[in-house]
C-alpha positions in Angstrom: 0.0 0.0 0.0 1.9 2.7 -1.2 -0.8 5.9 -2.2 1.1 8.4 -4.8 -0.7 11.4 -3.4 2.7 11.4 -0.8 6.5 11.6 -0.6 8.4 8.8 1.5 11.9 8.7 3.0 14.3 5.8 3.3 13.7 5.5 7.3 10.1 4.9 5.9 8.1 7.8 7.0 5.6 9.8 4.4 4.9 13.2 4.1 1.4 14.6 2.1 1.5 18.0 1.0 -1.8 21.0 1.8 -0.9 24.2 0.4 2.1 25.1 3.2 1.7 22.4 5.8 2.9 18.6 5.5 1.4 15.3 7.3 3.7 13.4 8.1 3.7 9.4 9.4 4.6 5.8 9.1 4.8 4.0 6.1 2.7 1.0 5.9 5.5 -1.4 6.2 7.4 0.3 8.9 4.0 -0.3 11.2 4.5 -3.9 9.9 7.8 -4.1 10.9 7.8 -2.5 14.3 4.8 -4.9 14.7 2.4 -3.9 17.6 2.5 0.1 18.6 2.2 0.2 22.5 3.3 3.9 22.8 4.5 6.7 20.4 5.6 9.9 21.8 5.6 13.1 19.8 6.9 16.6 19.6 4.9 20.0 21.4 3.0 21.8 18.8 5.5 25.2 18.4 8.7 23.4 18.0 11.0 23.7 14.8 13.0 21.3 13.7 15.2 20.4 10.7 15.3 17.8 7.9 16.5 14.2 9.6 15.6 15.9 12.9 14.4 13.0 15.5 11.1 14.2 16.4 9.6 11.5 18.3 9.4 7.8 19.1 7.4 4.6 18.2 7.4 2.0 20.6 6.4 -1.6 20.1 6.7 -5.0 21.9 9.4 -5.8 19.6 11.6 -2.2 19.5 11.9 1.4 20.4 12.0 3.5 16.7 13.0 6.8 16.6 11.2 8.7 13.9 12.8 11.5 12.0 11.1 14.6 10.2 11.1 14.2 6.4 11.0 17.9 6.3 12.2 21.1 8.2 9.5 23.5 9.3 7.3 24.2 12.6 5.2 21.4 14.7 1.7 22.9 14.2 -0.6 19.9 15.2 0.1 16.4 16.2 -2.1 13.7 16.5 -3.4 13.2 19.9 -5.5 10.1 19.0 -2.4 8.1 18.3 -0.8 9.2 21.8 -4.5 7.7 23.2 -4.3 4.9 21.1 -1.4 3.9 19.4 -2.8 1.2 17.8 -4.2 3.2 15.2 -0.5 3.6 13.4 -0.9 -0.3 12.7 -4.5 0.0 11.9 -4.0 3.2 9.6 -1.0 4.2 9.2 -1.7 5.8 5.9 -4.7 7.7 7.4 -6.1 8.2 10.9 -2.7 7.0 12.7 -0.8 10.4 10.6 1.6 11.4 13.6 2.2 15.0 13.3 1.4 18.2 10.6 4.5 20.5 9.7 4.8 24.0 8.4 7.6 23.6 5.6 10.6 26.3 5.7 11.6 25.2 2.1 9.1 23.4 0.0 12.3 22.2 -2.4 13.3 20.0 0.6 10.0 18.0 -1.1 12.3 17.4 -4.2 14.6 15.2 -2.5 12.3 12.5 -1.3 10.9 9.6 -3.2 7.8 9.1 -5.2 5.2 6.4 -5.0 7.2 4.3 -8.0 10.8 5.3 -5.8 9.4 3.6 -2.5 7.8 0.6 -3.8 11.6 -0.2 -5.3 13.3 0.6 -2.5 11.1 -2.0 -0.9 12.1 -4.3 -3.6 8.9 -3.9 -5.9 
């Protein structure tokens, strides 16, 4: 499952794209691979943060992931029903289990990350 309405990074986050602002989660297979979500923590709505920055963590019975922002820019929402339930990045993690929405500094930074087709090859498809 791999929608082409988003960009994706090698550490397997996505990012979609509304006018200034980005949503940004988990890929699909990293949920799968991290297998069940029993806590995520996320960054406070106001903070900045550069490309690669380590915004957060996923935690599952199997690891402790940290996730890194695909994008540099300003925290402007994050998902509070994921901190509730963290389940839902395994159940949607395409959809409702999004993690956090960014203002983008520098909407070029989009240029560098993969496409739909660029994702499903680096996952070997």
């Amino acid at each position: 499952m791999v929608p082409d309405d988003r960009k994706y990074t090698q550490e397997h986050e996505w990012v979609q794209i509304d006018g200034d602002t980005g949503t940004v989660g988990l890929t699909d297979y990293a949920a799968g691979e991290l297998g069940d979500i029993v806590f995520v923590e996320l960054p406070e709505v106001g903070d900045e943060f550069s490309k690669g920055d380590t915004v957060g963590t996923v935690e599952s019975v199997k690891a402790v992931a940290d996730m890194f922002l695909p994008v540099s820019g300003e925290i402007v929402a994050i998902n509070d029903a994921v901190v509730e339930s963290p389940e839902l990045v395994n159940n949607e993690p395409m959809d409702d289990g999004w993690l956090l929405k960014v203002k983008l500094d520098d909407m070029s930074e989009m240029d560098n990350l993969m496409d739909a087709n660029g994702y499903q090859e680096l996952l070997g498809g």
